[in-house]
C-alpha positions as CSV (number, residue, x, y, z in Angstrom):
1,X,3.3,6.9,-7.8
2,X,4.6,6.2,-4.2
3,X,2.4,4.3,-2.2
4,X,3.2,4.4,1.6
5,X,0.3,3.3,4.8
6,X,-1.7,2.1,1.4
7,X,-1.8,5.4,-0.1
8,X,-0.8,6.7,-3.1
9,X,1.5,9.2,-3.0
10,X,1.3,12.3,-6.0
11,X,5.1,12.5,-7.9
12,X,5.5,15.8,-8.3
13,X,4.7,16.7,-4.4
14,X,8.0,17.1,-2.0
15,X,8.1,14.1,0.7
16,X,6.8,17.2,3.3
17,X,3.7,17.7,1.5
18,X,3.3,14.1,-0.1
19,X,3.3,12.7,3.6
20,X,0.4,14.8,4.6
21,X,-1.9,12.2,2.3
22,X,-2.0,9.9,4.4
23,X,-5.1,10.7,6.9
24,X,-3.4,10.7,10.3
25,X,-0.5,13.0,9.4
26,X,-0.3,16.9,9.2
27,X,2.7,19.1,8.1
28,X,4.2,19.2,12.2
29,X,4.2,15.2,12.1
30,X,5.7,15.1,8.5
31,X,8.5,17.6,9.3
32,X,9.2,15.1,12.2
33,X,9.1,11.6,10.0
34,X,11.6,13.6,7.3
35,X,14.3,14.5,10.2
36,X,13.8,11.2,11.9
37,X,14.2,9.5,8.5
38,X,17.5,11.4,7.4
39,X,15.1,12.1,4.2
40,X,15.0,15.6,2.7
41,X,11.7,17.3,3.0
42,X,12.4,19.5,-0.2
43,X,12.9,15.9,-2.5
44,X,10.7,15.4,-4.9
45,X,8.8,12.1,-4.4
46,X,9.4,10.8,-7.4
47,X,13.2,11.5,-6.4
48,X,13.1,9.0,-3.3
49,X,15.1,5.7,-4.0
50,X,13.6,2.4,-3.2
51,X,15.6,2.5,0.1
52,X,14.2,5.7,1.0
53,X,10.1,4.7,0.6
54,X,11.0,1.3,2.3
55,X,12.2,3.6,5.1
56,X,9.6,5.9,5.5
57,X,7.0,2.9,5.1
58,X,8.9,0.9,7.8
59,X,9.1,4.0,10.3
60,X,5.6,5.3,9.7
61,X,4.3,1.6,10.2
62,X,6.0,1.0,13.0
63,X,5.4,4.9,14.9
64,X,2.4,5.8,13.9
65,X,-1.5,4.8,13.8
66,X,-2.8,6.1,10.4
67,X,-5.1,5.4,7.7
68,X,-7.9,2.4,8.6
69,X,-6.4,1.9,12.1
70,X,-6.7,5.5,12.9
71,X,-10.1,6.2,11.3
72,X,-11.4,3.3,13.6
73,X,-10.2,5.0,16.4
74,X,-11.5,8.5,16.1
75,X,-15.3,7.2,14.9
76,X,-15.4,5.2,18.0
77,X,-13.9,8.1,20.0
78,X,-17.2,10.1,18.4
């Protein structure tokens, strides 16, 4: 398994519907990541390459709030 943002990511999911585990990101913002990414949204994610997770690790890190950071965020905007 794939882990990306400290999730693990299901195999046999594509990398559109694999991203859209991690809380913070829905299919619109994981359409964007794969174009931004050069990474095909119809791949397997047990077909990504080691370069390919350290991308998409590096660019959702670095773009996005999600997982921990984000649930902070939207139980103290409650």
């Amino acid at each position: 398994m794939a882990r990306i943002a400290g999730v693990n990511i299901p195999d046999n999911k594509r990398t559109i519907i694999g991203l859209t585990y991690i809380f913070g990101i829905g299919g619109e913002l994981s359409k964007k990541i794969c174009q931004a990414t050069s990474i095909s949204p119809d791949k397997r994610v047990k077909e990504l390459s080691d370069k390919d997770l350290i991308t998409l690790r590096e660019y959702i890190d670095s773009n996005f709030m999600v997982e921990g950071e984000h649930r902070r965020k939207v139980s103290f905007d409650f």
